[in-house]
Residue frames as a rotation matrix with the C-alpha (Angstrom) as fourth column:
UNK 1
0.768 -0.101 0.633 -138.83
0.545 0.623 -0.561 -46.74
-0.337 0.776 0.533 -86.21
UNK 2
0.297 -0.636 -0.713 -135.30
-0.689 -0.659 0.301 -45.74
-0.661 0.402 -0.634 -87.85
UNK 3
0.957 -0.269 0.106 -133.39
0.239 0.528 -0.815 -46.81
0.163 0.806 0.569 -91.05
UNK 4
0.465 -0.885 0.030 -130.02
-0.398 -0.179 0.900 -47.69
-0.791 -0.430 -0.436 -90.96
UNK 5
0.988 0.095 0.122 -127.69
0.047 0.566 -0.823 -47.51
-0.147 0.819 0.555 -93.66
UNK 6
0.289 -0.954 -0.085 -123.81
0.345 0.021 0.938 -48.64
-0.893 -0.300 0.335 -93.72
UNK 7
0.957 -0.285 -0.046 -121.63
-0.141 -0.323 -0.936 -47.34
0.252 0.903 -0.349 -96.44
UNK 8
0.399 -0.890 0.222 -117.43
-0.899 -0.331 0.288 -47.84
-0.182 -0.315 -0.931 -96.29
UNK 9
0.417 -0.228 0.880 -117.00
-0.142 0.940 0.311 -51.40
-0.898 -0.255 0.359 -96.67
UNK 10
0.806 -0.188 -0.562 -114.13
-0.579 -0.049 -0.814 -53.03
0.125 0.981 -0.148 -98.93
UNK 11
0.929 -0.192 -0.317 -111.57
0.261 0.946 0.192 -54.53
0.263 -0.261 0.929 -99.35
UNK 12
0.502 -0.814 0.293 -108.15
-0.815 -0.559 -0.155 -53.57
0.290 -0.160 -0.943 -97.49
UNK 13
0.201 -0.765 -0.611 -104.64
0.074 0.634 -0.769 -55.33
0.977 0.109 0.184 -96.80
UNK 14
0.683 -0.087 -0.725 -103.76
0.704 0.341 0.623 -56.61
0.193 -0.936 0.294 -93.31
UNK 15
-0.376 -0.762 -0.527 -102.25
0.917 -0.387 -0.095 -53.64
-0.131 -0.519 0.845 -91.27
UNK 16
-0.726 0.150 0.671 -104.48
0.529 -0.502 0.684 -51.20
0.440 0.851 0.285 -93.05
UNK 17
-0.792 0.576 -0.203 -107.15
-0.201 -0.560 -0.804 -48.84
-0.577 -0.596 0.559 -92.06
UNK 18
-0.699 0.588 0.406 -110.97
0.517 0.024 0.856 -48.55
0.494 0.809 -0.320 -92.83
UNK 19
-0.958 0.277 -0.069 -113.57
-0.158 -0.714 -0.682 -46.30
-0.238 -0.643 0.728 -91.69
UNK 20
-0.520 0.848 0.102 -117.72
0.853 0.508 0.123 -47.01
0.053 0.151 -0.987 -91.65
UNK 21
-0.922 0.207 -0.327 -120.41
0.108 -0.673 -0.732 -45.26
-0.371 -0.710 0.598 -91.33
UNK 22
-0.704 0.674 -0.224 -124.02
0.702 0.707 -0.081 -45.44
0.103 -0.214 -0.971 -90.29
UNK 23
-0.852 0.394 0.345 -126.41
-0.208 -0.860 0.467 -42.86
0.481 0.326 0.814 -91.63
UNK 24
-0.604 0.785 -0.139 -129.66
0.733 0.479 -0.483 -43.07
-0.312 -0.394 -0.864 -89.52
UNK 25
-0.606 0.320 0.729 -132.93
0.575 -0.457 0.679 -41.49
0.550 0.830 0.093 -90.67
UNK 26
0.710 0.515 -0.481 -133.79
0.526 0.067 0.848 -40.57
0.468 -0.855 -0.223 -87.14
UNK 27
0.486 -0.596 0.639 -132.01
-0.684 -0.714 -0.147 -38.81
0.544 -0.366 -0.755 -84.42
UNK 28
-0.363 -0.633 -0.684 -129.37
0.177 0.674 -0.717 -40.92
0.915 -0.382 -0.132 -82.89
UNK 29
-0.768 -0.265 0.583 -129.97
-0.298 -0.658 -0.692 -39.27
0.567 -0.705 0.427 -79.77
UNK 30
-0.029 0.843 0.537 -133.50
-0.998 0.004 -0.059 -40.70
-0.052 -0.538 0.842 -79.26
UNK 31
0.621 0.210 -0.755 -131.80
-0.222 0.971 0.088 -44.27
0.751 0.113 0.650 -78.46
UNK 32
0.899 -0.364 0.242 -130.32
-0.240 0.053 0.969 -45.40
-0.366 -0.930 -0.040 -75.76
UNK 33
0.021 -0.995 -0.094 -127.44
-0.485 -0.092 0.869 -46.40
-0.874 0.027 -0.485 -77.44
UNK 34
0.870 0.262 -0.417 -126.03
-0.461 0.135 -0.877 -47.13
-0.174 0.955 0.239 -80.92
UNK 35
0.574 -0.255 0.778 -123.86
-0.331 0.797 0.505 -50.00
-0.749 -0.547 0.373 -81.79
UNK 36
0.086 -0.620 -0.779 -121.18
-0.980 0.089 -0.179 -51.77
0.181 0.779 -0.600 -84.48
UNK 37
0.489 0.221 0.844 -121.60
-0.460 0.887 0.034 -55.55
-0.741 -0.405 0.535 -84.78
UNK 38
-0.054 -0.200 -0.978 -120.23
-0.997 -0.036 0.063 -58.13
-0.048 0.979 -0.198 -87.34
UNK 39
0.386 0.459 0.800 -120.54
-0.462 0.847 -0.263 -61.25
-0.799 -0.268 0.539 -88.54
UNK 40
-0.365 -0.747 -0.555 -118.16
-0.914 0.173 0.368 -63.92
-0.179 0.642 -0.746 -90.16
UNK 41
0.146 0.365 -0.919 -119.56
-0.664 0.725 0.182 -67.44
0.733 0.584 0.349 -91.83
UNK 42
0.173 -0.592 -0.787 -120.19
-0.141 0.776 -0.615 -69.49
0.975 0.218 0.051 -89.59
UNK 43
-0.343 -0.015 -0.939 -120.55
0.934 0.103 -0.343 -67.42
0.102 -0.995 -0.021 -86.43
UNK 44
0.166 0.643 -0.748 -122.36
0.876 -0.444 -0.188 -65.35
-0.453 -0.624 -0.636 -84.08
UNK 45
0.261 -0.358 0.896 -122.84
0.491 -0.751 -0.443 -61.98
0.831 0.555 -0.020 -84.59
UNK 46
-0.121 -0.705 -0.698 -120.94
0.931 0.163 -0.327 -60.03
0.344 -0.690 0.637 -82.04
UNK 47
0.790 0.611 -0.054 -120.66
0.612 -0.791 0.002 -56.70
-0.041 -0.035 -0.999 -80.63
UNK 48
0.237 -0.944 -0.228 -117.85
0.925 0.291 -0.242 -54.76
0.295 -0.153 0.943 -81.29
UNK 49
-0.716 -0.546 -0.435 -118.55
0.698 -0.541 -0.469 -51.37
0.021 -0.640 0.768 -80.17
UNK 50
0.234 0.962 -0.142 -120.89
0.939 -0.186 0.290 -49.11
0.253 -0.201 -0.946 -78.20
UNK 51
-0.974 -0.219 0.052 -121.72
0.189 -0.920 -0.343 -45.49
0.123 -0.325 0.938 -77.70
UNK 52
-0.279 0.960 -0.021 -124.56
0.956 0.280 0.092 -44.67
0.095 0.006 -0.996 -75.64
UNK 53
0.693 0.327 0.642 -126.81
0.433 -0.901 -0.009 -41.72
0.576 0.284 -0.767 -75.56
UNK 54
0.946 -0.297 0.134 -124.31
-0.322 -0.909 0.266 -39.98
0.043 -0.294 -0.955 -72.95
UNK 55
0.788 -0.584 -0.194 -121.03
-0.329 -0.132 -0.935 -40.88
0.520 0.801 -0.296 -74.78
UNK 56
0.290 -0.426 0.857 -120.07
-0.399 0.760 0.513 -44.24
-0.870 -0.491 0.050 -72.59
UNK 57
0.326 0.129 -0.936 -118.30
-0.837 0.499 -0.223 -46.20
0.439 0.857 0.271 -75.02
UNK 58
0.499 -0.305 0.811 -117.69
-0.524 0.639 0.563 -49.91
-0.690 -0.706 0.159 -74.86
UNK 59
-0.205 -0.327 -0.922 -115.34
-0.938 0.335 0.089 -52.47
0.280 0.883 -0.376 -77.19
UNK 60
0.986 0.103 0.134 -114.88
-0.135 0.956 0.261 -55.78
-0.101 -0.276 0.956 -77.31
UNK 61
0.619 -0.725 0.303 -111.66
0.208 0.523 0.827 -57.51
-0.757 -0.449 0.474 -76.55
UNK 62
0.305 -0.258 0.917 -110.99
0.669 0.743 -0.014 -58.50
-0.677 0.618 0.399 -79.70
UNK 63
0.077 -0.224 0.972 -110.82
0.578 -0.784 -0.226 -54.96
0.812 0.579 0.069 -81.39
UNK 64
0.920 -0.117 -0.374 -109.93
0.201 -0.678 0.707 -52.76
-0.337 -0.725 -0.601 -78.17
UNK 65
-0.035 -0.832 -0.553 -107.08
-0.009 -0.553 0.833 -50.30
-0.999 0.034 0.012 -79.15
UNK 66
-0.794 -0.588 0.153 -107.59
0.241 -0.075 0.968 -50.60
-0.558 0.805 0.202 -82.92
UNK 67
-0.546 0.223 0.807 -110.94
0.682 -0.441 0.583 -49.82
0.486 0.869 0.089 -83.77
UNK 68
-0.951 0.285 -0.117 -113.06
-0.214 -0.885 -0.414 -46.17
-0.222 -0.368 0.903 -82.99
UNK 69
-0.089 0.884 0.459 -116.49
0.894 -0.132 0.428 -45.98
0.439 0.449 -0.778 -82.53
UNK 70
-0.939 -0.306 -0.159 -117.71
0.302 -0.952 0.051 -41.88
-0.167 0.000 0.986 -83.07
UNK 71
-0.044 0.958 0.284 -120.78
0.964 0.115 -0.240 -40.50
-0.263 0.263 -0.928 -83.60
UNK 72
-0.987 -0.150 0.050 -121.94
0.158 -0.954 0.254 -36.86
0.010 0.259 0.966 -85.14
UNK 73
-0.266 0.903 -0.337 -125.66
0.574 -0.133 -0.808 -35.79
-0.775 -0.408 -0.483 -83.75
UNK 74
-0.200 0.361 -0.911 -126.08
-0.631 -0.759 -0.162 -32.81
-0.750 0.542 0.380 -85.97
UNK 75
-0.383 -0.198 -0.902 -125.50
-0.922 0.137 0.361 -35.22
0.052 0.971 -0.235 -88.91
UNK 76
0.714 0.698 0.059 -127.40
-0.667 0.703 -0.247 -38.82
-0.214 0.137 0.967 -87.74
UNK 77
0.624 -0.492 -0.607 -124.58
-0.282 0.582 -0.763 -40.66
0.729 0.647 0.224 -88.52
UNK 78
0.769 -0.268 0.580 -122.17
-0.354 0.577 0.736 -43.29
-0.532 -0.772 0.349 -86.44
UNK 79
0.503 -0.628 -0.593 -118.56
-0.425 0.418 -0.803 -44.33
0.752 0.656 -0.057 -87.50
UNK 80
0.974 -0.162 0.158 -116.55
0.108 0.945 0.308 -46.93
-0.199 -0.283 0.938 -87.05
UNK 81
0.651 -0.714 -0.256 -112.82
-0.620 -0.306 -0.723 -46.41
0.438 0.629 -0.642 -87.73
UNK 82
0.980 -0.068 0.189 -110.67
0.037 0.986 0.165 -49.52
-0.198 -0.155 0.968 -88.11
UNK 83
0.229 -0.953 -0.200 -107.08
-0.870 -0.108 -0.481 -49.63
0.436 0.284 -0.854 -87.89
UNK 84
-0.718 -0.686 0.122 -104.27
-0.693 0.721 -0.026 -52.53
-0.070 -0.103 -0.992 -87.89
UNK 85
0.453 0.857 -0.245 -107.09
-0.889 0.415 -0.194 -54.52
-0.064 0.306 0.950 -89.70
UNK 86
-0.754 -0.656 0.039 -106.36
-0.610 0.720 0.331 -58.47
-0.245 0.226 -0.943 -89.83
UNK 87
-0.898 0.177 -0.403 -107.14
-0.120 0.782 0.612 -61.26
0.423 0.598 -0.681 -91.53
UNK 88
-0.721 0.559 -0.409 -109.68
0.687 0.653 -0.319 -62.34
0.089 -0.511 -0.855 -88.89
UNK 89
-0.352 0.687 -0.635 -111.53
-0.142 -0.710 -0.689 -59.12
-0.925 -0.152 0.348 -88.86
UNK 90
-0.913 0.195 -0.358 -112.83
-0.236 0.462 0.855 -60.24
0.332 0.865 -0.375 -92.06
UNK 91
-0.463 0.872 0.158 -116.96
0.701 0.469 -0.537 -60.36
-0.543 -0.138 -0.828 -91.71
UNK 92
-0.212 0.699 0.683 -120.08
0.710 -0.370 0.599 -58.38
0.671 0.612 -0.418 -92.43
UNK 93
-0.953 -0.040 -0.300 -120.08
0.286 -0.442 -0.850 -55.58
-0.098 -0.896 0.433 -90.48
UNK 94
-0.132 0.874 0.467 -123.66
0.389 -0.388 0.836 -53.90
0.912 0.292 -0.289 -89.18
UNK 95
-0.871 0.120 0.476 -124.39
-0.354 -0.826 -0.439 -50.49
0.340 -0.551 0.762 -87.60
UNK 96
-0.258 0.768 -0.586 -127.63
0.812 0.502 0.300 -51.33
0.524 -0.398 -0.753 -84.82
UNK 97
-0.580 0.278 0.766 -129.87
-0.621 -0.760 -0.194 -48.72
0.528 -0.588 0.613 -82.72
UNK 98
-0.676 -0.204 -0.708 -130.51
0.551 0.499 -0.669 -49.94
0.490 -0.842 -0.225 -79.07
UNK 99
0.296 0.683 0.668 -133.92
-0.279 -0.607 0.744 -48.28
0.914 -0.406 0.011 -76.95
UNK 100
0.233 0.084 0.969 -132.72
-0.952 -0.183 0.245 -49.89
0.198 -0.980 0.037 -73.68
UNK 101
0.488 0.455 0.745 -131.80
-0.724 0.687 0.056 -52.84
-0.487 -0.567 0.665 -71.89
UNK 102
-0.539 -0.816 0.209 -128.90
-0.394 0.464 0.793 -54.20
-0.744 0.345 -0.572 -74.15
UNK 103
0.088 0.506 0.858 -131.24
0.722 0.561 -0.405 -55.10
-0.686 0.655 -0.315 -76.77
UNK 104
-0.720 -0.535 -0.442 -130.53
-0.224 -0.424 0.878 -54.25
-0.657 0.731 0.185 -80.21
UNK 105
0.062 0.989 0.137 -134.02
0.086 0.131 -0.988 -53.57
-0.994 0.073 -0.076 -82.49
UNK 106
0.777 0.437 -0.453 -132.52
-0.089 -0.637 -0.766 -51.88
-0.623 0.635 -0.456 -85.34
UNK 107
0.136 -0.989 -0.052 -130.55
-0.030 -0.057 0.998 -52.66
-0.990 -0.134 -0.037 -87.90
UNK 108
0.033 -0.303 -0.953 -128.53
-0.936 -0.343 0.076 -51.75
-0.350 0.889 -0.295 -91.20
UNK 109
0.810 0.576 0.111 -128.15
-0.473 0.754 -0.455 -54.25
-0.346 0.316 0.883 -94.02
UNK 110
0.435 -0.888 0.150 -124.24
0.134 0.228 0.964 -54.36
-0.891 -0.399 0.218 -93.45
UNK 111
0.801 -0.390 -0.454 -121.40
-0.596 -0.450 -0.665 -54.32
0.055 0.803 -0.593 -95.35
UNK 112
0.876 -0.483 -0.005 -118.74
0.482 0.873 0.069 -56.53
-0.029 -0.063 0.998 -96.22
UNK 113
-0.166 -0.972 0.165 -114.70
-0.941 0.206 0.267 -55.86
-0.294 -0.111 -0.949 -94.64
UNK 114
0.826 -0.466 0.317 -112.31
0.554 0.773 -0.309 -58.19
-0.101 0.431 0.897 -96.35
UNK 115
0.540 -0.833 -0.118 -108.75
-0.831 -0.550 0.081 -57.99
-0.132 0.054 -0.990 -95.45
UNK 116
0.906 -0.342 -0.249 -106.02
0.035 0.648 -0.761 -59.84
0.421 0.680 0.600 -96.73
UNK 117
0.701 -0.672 -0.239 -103.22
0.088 -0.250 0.964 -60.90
-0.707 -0.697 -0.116 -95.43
């Protein structure tokens, strides 16, 4: 069992930056990997970036080259850092913790990005 809790969300102008981050009450370390997802009205929720326990990351298309996922063991905690935000990145984001097998068990209770154009 772990709580997950996002904090960073807001609202920022297209081209802008934003940075997350996912406080876990657990060691990160004892998951196989830990995750950034989001979700806009209307549609799926997605993945948009992975770091697993030995510090593979993966993106998705759609945000490769603009946003970071990071992590800090000592501190439990997972960020997300978003640059050249647009319009379309516009959802609920939510931090997830992964035991294995691409399956996501755990998750925060998100936050809302909202960028303007």
């Amino acid at each position: 069992q772990v709580q997950l809790a996002e904090s960073g969300g807001g609202l920022v102008q297209a081209g802008g930056s934003l940075g997350l981050s996912c406080a876990a009450s657990r060691s990160i370390v004892s998951f196989n990997a830990m995750g950034w997802h989001r979700q806009a009205p209307g549609k799926q929720r997605e993945l948009l970036a992975q770091i697993t326990r030995g510090g593979n990351t993966y993106y998705a298309d759609s945000v490769k080259g603009r946003f970071t996922i990071s992590r800090d063991n000592t501190k439990n905690t997972v960020y997300l850092q978003m640059d050249s935000l647009k319009p379309e990145d516009t959802a609920v984001y939510y931090c997830a913790a992964s035991g294995g097998l691409g399956i996501y068990g755990y998750w925060g209770q998100g936050t809302q990005v909202t960028v303007s154009s």
